[in-house]
PDB file of N, H, CA, C and O in Angstrom:
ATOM      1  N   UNK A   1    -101.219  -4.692 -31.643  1.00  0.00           N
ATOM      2  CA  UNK A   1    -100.339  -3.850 -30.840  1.00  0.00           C
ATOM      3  C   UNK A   1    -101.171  -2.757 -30.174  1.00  0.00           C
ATOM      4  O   UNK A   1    -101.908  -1.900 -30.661  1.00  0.00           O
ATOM      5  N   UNK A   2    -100.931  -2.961 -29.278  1.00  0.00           N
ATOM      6  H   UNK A   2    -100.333  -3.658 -28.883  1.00  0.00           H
ATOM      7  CA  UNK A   2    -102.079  -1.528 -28.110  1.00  0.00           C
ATOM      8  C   UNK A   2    -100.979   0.012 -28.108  1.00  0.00           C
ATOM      9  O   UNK A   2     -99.757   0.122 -28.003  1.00  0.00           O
ATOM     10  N   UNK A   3    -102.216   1.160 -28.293  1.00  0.00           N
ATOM     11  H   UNK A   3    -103.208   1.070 -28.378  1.00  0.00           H
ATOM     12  CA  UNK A   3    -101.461   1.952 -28.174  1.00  0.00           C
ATOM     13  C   UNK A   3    -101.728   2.705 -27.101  1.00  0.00           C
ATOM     14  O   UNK A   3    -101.740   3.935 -27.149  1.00  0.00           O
ATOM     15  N   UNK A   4    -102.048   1.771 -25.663  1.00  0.00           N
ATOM     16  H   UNK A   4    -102.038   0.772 -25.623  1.00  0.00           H
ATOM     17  CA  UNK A   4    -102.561   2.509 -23.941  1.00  0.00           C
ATOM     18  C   UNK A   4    -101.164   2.689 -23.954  1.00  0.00           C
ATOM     19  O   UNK A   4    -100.330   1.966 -24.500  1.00  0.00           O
ATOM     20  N   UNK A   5    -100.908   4.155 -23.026  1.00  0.00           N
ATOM     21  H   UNK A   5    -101.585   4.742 -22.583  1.00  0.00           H
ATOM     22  CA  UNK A   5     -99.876   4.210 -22.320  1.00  0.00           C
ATOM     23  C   UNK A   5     -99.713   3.345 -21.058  1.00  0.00           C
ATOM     24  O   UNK A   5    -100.644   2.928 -20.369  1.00  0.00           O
ATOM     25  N   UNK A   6     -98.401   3.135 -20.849  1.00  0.00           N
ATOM     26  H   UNK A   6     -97.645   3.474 -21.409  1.00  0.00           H
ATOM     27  CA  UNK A   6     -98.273   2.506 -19.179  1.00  0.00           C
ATOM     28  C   UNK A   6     -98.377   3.694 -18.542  1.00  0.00           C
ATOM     29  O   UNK A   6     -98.273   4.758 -19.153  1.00  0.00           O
ATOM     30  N   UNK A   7     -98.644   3.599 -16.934  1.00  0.00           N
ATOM     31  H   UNK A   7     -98.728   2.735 -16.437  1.00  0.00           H
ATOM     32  CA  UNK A   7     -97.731   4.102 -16.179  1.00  0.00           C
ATOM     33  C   UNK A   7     -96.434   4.864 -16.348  1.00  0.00           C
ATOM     34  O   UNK A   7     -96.261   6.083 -16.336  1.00  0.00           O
ATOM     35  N   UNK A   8     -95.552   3.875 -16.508  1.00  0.00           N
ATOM     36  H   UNK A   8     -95.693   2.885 -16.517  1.00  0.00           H
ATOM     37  CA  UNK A   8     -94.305   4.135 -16.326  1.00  0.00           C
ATOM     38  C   UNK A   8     -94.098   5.215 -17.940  1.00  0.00           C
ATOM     39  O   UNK A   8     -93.128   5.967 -18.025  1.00  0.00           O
ATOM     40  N   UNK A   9     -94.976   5.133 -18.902  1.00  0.00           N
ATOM     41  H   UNK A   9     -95.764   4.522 -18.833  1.00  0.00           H
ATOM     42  CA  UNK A   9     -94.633   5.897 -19.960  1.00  0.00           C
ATOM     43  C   UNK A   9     -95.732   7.593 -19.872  1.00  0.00           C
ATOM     44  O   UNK A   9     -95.692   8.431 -20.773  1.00  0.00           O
ATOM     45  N   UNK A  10     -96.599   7.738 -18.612  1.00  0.00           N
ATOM     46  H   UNK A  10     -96.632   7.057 -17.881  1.00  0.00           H
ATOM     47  CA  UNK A  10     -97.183   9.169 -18.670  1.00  0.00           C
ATOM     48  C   UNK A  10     -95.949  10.065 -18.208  1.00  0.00           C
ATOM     49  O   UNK A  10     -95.002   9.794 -17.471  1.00  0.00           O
ATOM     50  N   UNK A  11     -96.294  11.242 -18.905  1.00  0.00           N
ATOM     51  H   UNK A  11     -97.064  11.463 -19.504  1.00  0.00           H
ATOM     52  CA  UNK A  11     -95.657  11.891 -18.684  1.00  0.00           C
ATOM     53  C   UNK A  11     -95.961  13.190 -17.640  1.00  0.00           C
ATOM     54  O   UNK A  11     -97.121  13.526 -17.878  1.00  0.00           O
ATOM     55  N   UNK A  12     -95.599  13.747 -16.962  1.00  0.00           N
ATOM     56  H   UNK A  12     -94.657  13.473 -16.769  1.00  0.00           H
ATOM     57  CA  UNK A  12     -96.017  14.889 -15.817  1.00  0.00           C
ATOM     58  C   UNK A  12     -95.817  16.138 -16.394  1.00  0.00           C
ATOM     59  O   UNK A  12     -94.643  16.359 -16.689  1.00  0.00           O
ATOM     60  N   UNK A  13     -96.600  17.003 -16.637  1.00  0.00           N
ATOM     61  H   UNK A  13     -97.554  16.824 -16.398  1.00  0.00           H
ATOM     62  CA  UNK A  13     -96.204  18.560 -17.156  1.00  0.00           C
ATOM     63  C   UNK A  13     -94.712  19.064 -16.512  1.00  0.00           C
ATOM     64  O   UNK A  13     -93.838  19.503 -17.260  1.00  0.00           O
ATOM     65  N   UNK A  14     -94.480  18.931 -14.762  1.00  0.00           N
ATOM     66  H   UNK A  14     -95.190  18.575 -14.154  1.00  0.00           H
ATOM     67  CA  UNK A  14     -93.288  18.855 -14.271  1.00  0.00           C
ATOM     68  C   UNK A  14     -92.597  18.062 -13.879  1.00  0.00           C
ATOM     69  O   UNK A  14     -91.953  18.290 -12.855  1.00  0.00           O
ATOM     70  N   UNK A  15     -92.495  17.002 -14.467  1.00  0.00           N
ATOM     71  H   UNK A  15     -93.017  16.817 -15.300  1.00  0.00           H
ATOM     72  CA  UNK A  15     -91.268  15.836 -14.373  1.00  0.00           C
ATOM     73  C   UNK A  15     -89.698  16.206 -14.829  1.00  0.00           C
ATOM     74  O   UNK A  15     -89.256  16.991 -15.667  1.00  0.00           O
ATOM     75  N   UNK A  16     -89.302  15.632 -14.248  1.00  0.00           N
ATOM     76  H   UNK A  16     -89.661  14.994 -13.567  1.00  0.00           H
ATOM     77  CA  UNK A  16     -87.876  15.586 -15.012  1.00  0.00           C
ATOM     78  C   UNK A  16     -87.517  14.505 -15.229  1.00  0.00           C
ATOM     79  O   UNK A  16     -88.197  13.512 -14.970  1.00  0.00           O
ATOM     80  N   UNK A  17     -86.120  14.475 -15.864  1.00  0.00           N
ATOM     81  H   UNK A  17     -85.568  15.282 -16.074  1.00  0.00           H
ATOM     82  CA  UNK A  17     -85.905  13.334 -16.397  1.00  0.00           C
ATOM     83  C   UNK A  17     -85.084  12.508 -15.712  1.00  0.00           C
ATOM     84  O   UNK A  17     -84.368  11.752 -16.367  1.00  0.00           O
ATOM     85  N   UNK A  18     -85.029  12.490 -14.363  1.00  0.00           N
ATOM     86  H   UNK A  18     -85.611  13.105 -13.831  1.00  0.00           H
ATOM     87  CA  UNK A  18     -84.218  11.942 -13.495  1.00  0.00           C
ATOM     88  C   UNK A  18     -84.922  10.504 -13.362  1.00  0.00           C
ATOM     89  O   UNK A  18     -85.693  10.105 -14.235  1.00  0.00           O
ATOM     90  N   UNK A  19     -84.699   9.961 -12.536  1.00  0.00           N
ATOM     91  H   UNK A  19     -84.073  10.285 -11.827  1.00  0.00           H
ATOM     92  CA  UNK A  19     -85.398   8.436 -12.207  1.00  0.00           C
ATOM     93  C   UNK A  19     -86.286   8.887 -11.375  1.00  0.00           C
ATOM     94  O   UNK A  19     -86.205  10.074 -11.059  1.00  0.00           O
ATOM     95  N   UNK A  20     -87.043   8.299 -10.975  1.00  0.00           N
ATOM     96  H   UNK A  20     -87.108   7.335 -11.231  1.00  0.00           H
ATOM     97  CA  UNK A  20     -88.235   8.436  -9.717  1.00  0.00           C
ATOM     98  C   UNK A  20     -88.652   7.232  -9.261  1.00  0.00           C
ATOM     99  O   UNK A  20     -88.916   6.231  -9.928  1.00  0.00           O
ATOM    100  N   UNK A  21     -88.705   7.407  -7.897  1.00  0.00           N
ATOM    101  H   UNK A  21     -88.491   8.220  -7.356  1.00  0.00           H
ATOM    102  CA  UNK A  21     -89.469   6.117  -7.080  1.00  0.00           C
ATOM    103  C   UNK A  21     -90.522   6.589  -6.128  1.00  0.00           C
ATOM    104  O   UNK A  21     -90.488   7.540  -5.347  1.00  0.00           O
ATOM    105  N   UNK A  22     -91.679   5.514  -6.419  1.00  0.00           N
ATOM    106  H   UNK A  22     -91.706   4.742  -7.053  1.00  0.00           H
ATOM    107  CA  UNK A  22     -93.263   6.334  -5.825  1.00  0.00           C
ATOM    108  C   UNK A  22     -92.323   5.945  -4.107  1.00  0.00           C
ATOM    109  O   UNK A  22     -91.421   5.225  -3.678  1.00  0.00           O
ATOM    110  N   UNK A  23     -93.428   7.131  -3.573  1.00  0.00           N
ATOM    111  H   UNK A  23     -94.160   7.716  -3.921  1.00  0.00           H
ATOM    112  CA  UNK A  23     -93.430   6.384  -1.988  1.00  0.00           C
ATOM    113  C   UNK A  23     -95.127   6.695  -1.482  1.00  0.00           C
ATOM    114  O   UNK A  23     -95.904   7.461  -2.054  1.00  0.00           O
ATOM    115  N   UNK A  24     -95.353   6.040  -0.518  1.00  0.00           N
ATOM    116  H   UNK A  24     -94.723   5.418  -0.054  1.00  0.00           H
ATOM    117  CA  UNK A  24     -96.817   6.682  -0.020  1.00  0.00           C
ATOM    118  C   UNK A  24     -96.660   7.078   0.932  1.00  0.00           C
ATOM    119  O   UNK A  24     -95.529   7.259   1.384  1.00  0.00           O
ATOM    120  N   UNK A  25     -98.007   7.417   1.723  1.00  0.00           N
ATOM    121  H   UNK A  25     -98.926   7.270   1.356  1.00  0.00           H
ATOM    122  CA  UNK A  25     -98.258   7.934   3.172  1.00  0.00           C
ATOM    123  C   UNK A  25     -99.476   7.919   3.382  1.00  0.00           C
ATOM    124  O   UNK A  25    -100.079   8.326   2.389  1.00  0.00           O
ATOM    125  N   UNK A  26    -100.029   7.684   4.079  1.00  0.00           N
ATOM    126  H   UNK A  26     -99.539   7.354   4.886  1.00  0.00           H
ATOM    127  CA  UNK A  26    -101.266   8.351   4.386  1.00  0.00           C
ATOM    128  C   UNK A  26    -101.821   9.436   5.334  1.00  0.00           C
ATOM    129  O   UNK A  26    -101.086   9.680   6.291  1.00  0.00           O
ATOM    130  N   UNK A  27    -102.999  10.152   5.257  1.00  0.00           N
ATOM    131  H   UNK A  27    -103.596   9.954   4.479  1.00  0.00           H
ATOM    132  CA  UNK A  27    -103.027  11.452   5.958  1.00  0.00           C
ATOM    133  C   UNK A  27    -104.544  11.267   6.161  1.00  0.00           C
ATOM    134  O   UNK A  27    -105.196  10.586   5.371  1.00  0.00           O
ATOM    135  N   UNK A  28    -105.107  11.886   7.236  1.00  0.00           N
ATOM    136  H   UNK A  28    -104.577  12.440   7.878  1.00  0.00           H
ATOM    137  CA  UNK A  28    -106.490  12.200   7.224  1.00  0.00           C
ATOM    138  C   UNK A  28    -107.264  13.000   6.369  1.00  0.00           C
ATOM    139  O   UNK A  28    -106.742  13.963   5.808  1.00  0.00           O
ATOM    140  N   UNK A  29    -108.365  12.737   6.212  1.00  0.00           N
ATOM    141  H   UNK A  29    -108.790  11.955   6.668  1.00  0.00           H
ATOM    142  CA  UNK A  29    -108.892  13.130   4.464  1.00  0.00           C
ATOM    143  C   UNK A  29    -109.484  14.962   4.769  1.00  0.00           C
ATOM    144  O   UNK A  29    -109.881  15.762   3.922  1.00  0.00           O
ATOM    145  N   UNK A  30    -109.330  15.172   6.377  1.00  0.00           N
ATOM    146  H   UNK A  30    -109.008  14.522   7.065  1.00  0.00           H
ATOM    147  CA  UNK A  30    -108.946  16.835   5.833  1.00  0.00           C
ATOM    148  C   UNK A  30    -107.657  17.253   5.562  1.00  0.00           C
ATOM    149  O   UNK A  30    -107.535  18.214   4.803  1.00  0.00           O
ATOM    150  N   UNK A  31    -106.636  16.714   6.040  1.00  0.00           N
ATOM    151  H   UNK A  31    -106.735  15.934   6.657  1.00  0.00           H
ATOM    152  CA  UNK A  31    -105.029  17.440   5.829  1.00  0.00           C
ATOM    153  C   UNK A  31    -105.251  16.903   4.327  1.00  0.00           C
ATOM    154  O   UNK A  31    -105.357  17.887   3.595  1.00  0.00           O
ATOM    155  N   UNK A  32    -105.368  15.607   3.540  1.00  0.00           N
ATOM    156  H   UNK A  32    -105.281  14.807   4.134  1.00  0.00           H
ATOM    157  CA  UNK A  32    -105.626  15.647   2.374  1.00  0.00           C
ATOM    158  C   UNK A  32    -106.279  16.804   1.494  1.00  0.00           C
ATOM    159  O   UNK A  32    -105.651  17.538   0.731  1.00  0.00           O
ATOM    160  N   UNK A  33    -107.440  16.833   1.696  1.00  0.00           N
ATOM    161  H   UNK A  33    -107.951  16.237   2.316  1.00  0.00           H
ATOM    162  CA  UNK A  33    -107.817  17.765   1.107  1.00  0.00           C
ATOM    163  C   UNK A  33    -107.287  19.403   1.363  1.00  0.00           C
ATOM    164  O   UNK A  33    -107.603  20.160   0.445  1.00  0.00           O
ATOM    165  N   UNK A  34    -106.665  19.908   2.291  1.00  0.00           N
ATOM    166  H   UNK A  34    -106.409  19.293   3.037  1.00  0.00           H
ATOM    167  CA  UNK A  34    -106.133  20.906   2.621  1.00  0.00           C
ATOM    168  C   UNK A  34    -104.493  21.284   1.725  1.00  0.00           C
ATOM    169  O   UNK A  34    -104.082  22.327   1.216  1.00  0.00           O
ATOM    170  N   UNK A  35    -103.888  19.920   1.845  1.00  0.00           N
ATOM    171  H   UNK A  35    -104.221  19.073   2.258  1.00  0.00           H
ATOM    172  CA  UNK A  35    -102.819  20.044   0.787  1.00  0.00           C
ATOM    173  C   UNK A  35    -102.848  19.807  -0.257  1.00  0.00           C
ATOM    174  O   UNK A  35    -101.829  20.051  -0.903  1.00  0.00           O
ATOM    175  N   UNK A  36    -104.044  19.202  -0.963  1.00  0.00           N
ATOM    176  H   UNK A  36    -104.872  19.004  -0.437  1.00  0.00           H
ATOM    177  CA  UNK A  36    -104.566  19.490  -2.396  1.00  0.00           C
ATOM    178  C   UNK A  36    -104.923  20.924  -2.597  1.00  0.00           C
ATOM    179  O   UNK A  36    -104.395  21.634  -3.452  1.00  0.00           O
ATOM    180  N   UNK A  37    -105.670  21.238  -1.923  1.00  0.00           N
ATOM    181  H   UNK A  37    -106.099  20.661  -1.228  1.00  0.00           H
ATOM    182  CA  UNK A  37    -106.013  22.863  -1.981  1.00  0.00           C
ATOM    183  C   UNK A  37    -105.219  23.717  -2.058  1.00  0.00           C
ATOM    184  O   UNK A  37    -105.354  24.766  -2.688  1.00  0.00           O
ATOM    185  N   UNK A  38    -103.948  23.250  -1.197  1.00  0.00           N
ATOM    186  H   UNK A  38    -103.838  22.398  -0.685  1.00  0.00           H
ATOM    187  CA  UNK A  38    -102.810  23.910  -1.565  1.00  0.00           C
ATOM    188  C   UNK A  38    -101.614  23.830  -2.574  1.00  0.00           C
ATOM    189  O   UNK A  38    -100.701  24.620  -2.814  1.00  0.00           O
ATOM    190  N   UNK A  39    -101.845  22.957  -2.933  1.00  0.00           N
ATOM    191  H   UNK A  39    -102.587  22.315  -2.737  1.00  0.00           H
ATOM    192  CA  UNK A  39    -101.031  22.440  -4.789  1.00  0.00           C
ATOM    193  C   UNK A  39    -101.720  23.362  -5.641  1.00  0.00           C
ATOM    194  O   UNK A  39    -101.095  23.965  -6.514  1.00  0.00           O
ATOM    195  N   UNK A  40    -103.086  23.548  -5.452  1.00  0.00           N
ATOM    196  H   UNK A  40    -103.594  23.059  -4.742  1.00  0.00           H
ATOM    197  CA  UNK A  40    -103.798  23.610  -6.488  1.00  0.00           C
ATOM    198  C   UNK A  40    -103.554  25.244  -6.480  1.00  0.00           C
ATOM    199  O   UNK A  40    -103.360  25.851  -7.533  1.00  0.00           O
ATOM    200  N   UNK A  41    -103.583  25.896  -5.194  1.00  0.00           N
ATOM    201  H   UNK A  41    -103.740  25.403  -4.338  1.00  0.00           H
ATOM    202  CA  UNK A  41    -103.838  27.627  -5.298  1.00  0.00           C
ATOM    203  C   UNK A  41    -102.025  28.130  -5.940  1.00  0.00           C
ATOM    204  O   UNK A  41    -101.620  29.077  -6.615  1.00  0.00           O
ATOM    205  N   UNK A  42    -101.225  26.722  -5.184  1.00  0.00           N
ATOM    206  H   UNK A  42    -101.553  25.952  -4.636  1.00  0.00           H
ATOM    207  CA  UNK A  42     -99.983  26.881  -6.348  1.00  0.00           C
ATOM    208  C   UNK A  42     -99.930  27.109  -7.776  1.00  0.00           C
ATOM    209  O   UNK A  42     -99.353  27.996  -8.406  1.00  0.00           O
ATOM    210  N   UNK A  43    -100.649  26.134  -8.169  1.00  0.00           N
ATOM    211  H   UNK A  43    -101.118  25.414  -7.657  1.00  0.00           H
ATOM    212  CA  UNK A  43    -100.300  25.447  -9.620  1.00  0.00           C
ATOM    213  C   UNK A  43     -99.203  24.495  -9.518  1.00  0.00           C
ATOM    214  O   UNK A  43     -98.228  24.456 -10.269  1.00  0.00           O
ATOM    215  N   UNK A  44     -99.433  23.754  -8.559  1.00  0.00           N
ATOM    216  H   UNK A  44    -100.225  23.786  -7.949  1.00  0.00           H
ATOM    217  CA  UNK A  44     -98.255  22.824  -8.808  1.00  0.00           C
ATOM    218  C   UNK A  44     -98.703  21.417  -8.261  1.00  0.00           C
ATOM    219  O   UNK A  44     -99.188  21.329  -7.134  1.00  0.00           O
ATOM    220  N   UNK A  45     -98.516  20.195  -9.161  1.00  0.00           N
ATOM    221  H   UNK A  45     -98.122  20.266 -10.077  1.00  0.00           H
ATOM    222  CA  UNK A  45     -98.461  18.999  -8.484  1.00  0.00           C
ATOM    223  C   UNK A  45     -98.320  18.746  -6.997  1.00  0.00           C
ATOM    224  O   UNK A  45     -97.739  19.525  -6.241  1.00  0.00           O
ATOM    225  N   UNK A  46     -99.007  17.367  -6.545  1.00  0.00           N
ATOM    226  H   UNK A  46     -99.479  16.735  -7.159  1.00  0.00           H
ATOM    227  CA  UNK A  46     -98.297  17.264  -4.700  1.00  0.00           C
ATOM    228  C   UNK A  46     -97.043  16.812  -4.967  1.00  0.00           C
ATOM    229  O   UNK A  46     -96.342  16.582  -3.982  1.00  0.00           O
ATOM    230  N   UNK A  47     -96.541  16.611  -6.132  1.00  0.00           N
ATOM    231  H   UNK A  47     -97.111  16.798  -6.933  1.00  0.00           H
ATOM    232  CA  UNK A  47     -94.592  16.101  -6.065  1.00  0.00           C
ATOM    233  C   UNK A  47     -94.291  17.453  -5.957  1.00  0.00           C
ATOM    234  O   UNK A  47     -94.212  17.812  -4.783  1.00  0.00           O
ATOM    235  N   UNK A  48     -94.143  18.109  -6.576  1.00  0.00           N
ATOM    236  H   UNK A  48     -94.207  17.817  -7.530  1.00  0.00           H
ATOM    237  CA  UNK A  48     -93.452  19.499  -6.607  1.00  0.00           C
ATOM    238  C   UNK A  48     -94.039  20.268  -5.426  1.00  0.00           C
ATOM    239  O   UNK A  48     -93.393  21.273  -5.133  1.00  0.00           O
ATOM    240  N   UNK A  49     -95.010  20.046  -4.756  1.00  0.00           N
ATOM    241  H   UNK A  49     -95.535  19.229  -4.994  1.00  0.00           H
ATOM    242  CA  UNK A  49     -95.165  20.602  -3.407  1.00  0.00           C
ATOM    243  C   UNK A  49     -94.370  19.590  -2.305  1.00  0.00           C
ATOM    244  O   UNK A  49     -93.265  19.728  -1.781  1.00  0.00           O
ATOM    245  N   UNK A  50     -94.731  19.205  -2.255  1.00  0.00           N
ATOM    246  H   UNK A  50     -95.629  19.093  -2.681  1.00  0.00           H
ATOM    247  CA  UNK A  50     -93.646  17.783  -1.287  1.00  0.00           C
ATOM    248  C   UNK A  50     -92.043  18.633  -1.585  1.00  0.00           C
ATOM    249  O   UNK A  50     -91.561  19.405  -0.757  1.00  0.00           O
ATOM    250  N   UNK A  51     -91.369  18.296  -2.941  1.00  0.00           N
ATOM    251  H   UNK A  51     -91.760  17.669  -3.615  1.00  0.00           H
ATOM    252  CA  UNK A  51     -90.422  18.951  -3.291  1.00  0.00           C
ATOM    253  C   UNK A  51     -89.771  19.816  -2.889  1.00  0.00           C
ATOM    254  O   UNK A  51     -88.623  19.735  -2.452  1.00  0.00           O
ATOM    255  N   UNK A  52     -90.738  21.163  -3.042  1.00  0.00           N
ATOM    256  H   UNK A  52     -91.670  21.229  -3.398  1.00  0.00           H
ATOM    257  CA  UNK A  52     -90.599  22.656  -2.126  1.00  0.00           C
ATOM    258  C   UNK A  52     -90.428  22.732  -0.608  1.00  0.00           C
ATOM    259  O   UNK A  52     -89.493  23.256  -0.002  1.00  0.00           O
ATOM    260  N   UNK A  53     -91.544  22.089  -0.084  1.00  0.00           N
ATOM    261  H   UNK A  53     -92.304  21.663  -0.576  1.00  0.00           H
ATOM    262  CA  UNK A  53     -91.766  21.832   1.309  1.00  0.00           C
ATOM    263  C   UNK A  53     -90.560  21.228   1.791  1.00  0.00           C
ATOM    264  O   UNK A  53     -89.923  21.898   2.604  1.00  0.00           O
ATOM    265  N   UNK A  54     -89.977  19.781   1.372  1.00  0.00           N
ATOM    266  H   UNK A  54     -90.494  19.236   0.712  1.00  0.00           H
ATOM    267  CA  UNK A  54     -88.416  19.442   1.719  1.00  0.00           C
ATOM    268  C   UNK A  54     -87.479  19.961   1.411  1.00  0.00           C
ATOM    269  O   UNK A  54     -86.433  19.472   1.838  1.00  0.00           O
ATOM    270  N   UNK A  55     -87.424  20.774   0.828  1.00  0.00           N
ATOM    271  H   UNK A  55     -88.273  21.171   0.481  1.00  0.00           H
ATOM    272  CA  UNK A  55     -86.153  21.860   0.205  1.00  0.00           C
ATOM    273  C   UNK A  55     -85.932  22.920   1.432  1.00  0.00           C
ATOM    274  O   UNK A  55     -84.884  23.064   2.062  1.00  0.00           O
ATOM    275  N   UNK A  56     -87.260  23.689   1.644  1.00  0.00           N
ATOM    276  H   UNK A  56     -88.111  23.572   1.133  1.00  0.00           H
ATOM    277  CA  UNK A  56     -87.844  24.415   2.923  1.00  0.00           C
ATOM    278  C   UNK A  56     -86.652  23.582   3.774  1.00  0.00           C
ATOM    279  O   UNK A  56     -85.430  23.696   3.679  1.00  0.00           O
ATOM    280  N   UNK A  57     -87.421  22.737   4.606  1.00  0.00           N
ATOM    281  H   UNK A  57     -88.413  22.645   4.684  1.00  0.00           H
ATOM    282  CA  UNK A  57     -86.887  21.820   5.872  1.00  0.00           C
ATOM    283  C   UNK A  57     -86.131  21.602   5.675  1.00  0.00           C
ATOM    284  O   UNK A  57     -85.713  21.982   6.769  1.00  0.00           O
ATOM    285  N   UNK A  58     -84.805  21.062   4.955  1.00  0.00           N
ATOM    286  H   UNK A  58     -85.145  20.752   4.067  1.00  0.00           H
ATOM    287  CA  UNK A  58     -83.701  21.518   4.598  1.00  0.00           C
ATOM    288  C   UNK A  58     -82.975  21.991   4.876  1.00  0.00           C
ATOM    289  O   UNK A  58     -82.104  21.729   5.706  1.00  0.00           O
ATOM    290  N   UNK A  59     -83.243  23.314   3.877  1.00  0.00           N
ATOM    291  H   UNK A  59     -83.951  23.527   3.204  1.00  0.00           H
ATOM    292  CA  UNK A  59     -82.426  24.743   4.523  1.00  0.00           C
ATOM    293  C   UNK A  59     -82.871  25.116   6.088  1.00  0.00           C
ATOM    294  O   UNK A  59     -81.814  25.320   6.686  1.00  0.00           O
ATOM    295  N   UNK A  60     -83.662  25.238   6.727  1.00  0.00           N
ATOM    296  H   UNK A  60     -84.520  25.072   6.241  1.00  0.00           H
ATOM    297  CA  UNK A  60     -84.152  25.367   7.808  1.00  0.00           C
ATOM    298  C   UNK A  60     -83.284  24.503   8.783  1.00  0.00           C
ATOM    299  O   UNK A  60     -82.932  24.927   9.884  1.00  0.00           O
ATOM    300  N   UNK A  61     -82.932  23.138   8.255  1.00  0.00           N
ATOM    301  H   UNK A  61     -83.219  22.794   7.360  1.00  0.00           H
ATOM    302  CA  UNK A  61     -82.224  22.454   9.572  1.00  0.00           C
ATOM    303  C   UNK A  61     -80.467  22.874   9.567  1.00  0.00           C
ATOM    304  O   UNK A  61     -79.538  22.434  10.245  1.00  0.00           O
ATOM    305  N   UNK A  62     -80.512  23.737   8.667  1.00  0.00           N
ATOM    306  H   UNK A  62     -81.266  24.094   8.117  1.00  0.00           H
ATOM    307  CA  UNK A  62     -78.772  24.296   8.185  1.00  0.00           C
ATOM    308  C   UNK A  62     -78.457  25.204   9.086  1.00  0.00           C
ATOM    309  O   UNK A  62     -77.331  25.346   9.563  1.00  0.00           O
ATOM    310  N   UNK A  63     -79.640  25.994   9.416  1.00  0.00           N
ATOM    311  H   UNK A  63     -80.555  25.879   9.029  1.00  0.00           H
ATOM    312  CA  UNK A  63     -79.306  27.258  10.184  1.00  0.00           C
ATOM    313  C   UNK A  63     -79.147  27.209  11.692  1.00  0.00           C
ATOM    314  O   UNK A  63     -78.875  28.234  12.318  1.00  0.00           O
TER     315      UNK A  63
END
């Protein structure tokens, strides 16, 4: 019996316990690295920046 985690069993410091489905994108490897840089001066994952950022745009298209 193996005791590797899957995937589907890591856990994220900020996950919740909702369901999740990956999506991708791709970006040029400076906006990459620019929005890593910017997770990071957060402290926060690129989900929970993605997250914020669409929450932002959002409210923004309300007004």
């Amino acid at each position: 019996m193996s005791t590797k985690k899957t995937m589907k069993d890591a856990h994220m410091p900020d996950s919740h316990s909702t369901p999740r489905k990956i999506i991708g994108f791709s970006m040029t490897p400076e906006l990459a690295a620019t929005v890593k840089l910017e997770a990071a001066k957060q402290g926060v994952s690129l989900r929970k920046l993605f997250e914020e950022m669409w929450e932002t745009y959002n409210k923004s298209k309300k007004t």
